[in-house]
C-alpha positions in Angstrom: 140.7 20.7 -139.9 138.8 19.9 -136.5 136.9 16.9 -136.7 132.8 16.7 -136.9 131.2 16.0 -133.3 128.1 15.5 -133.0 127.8 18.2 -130.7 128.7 20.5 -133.6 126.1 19.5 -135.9 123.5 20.1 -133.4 124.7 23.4 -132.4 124.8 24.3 -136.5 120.7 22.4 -136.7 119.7 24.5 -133.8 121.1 27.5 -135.3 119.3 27.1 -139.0 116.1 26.5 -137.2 116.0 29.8 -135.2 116.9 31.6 -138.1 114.1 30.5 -140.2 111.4 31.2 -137.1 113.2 34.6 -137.6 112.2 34.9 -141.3 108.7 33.7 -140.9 107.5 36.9 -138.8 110.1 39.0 -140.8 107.8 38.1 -144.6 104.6 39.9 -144.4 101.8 37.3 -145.5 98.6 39.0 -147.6 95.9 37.6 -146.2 92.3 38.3 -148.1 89.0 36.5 -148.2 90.5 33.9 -151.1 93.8 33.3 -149.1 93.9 30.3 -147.7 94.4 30.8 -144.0 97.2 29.4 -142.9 96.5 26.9 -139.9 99.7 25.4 -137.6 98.0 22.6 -136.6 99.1 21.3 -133.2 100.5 17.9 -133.1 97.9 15.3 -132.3 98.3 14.2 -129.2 98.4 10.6 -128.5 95.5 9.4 -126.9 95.5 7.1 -124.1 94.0 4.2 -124.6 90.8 3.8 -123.6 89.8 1.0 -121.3 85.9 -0.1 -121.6 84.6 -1.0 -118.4 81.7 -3.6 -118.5 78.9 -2.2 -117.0 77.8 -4.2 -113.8 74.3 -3.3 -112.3 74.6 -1.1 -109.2 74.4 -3.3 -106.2 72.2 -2.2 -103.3 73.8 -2.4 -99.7 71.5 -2.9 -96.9 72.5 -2.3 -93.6 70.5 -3.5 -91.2 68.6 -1.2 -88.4 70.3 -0.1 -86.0 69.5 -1.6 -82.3 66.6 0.1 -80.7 67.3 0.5 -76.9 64.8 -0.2 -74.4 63.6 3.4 -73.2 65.2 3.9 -69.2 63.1 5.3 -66.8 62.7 9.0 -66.2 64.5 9.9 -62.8 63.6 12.3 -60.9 66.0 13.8 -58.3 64.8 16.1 -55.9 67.5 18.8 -55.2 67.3 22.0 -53.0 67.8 24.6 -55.3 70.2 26.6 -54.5 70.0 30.6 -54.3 72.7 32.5 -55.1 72.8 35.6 -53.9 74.4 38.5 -55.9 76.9 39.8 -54.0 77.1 43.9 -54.2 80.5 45.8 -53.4 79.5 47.7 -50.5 81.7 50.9 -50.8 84.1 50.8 -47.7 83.6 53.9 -45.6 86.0 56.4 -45.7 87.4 58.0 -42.9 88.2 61.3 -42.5 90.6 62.3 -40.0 89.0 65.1 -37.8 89.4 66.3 -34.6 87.5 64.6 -32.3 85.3 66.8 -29.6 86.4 66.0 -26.5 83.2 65.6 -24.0 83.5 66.4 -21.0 83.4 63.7 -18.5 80.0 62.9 -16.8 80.2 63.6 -13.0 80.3 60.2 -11.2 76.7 59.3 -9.8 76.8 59.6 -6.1 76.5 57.2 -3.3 73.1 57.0 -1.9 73.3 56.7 1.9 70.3 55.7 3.6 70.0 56.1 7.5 70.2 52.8 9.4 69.2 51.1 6.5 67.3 48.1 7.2 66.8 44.7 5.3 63.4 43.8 3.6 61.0 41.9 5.2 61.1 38.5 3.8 57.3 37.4 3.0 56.8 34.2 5.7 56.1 30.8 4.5 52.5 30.0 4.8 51.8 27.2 7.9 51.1 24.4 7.3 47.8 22.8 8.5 48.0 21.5 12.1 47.2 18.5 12.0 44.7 16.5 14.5 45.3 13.4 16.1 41.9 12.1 17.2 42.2 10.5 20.5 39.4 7.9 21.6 37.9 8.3 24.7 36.2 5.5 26.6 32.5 6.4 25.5 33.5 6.4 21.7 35.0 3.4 22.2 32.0 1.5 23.8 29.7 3.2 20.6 32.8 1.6 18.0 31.7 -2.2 19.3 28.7 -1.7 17.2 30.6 -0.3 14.2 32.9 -3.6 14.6 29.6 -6.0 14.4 28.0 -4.5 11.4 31.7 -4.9 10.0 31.7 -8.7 11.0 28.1 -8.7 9.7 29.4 -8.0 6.0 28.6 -5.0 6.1 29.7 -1.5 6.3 32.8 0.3 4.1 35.8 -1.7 2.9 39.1 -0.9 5.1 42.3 -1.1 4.0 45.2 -0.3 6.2 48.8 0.0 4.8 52.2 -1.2 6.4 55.0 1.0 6.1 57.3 0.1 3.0 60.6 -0.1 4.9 61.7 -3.2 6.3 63.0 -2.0 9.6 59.6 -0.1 9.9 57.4 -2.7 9.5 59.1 -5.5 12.1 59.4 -2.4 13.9 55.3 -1.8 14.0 55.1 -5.6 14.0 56.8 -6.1 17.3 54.8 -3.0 18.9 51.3 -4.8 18.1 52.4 -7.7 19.9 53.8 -5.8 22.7 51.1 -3.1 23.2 48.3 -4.3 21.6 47.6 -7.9 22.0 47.8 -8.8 18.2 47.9 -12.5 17.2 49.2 -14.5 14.2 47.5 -17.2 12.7 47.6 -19.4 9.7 44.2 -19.7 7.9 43.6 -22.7 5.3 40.9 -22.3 2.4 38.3 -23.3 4.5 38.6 -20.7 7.2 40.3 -22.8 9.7 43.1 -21.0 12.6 46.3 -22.4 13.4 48.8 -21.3 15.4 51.4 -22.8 17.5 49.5 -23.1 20.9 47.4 -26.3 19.5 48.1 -29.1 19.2 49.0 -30.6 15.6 46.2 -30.8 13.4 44.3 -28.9 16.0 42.3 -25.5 14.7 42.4 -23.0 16.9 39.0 -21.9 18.5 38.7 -18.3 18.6 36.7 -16.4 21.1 35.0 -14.0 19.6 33.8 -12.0 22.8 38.0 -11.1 23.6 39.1 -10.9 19.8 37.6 -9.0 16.8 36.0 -11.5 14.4 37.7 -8.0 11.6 40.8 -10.2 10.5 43.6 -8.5 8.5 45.7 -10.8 5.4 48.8 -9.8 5.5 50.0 -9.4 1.7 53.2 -8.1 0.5 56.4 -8.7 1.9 56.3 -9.9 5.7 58.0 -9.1 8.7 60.8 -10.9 9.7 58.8 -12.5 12.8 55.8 -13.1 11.0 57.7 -14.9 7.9 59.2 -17.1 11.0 55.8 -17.4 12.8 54.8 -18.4 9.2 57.3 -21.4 8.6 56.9 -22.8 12.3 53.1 -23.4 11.9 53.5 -24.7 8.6 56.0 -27.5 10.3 53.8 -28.3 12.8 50.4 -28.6 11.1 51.5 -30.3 8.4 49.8 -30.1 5.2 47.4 -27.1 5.6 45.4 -26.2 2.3 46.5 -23.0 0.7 47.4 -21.1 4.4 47.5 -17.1 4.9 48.9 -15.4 7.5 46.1 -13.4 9.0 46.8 -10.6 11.8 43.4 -10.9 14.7 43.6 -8.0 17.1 41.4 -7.7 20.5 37.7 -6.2 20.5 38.5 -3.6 22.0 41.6 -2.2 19.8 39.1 -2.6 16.7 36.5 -0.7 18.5 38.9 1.8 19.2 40.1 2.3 15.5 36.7 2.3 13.8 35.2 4.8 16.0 38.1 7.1 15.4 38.0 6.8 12.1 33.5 7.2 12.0 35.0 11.0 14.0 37.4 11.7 11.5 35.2 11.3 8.5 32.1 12.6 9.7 28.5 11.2 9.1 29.4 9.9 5.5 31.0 6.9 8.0 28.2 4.3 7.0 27.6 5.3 3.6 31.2 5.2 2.2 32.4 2.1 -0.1 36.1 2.4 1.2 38.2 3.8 3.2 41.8 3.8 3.3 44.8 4.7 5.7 48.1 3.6 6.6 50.3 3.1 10.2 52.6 5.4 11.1 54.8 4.6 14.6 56.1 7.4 16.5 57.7 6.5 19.2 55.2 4.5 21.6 52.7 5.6 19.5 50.2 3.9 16.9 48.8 6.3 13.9 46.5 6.1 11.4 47.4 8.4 8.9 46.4 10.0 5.4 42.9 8.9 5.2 41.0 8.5 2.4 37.3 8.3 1.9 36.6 6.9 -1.3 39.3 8.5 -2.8 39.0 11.9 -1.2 41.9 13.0 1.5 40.8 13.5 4.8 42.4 15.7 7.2 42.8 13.8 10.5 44.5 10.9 12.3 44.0 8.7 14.5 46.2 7.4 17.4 45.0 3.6 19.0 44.4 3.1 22.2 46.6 0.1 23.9 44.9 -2.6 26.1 48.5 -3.7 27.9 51.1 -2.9 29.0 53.8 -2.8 26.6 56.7 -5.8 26.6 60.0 -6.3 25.5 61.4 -4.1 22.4 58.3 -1.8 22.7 
């Protein structure tokens, strides 16, 4: 005989136990109302224990409000708005391959030709004004020693004759005057005293009035070489003069001449005029006063001076 496992014992328990499930739903049970109903109660399941929680009041969490943030400032930002435009596909053309007409060719255009053609007349400039030199004669002369006393008098227009600008003109014009027309430098101080370098030191110079014209010119602006020189030598030698000009004194009779030119240039409005105004021009051995202007209004005219020597030296 085999041995008893214990594996054979369970195989024999496991057997016994399926054939009794076998017979249970093999044996019809009568069931009525008075039958006792037959209840396989399920094993009880063990309940887990149960763990009792003490109850702790609900705590309240308060967070706290969240930061508030200083508003910013609204910025505005100007901007072009741009346009866009809606681009349409433009259908390309199509080109259809014909025959092209042949024109026929335009006959050349031909050459005028014009007998002994001659060249237009260009339109001549328009000439310009001639203009007149006023010349004083002897009698006009005489009548300007009047005009020169009213002027010494105070009275009359103001006269103002410009220098030319260049340097080389004006010793040019300064050397002539001396040469031609008896012109004299002086020094004057502020209280109308002459110097010049004839006298002796200290000594004013005592003008006659009857040769020379009592209608003295200041000389402003830059000087003439010889004048500035003239200038400096009778400062040496009358020393300490009180605020000295260089003042330009021409003869009577070259004053004469010049006022009664200008009185024929300007008509009768000579007398009543406020100022009049001219410059010197030199051409050659001639003396010009040119573009005249009474009181502001262009006169058409000169007036060339009449010498009273012969001419010296350079000119």
């Amino acid at each position: 005989m085999k041995p008893v496992t214990s594996h054979t014992l369970s195989t024999a328990a496991a057997v016994l136990f399926a054939l009794w499930v076998v017979g249970l739903w093999l044996v019809p049970e009568k069931v009525d109302h008075q039958a006792k109903s037959v209840v396989m109660e399920k094993p009880k399941e063990m309940a887990e224990p149960v763990v009792q929680l003490q109850e702790t009041p609900p705590q309240t969490l308060i967070l706290p409000a969240p930061p508030q943030v200083a508003p910013k400032p609204a910025l505005v930002v100007e901007k072009v708005a741009e346009v866009k435009e809606e681009i349409k596909p433009t259908a390309e053309p199509v080109v259809v391959n014909k025959p092209e007409a042949k024109l026929a060719p335009k006959p050349a255009p031909k050459p005028v030709v014009q007998a002994n053609p001659q060249p237009k007349p260009q339109p001549k400039p328009a000439p310009k004004p001639v203009e007149k030199i006023h010349q004083v004669s002897a009698t006009q002369a005489t009548g300007g020693r009047a005009l020169l006393r009213v002027l010494e008098h105070g009275k009359g227009p103001l006269i103002e004759i410009a220098w030319p600008q260049q340097a080389r003109a004006r010793d040019s014009l300064h050397g002539a005057f001396q040469s031609c027309f008896g012109m004299e430098n002086a020094l004057m101080d502020t209280s109308g005293n002459l110097f010049r370098m004839d006298e002796p030191r200290g000594v004013r110079w005592e003008i006659n009035l009857d040769r020379f014209s009592g209608f003295l010119r200041q000389a402003s602006g830059q000087l003439p070489a010889t004048e500035e020189r003239i200038a400096r030598s009778v400062k040496r030698h009358h020393r300490n003069l009180s605020g000295p000009i260089m003042v330009r004194i021409f003869p009577r009779r070259v004053d004469a001449s010049l006022l009664a030119g200008l009185k024929a240039v300007v008509g009768e409005g000579y007398m009543q005029a406020k100022s009049i105004q001219a410059r010197y021009v030199q051409e050659g051995s001639r003396i010009l006063v040119r573009d005249i202007r009474l009181d502001g209004r262009t006169i058409q005219g000169a007036v060339e001076l009449s010498k009273v020597k012969r001419c010296s030296g350079r000119a």
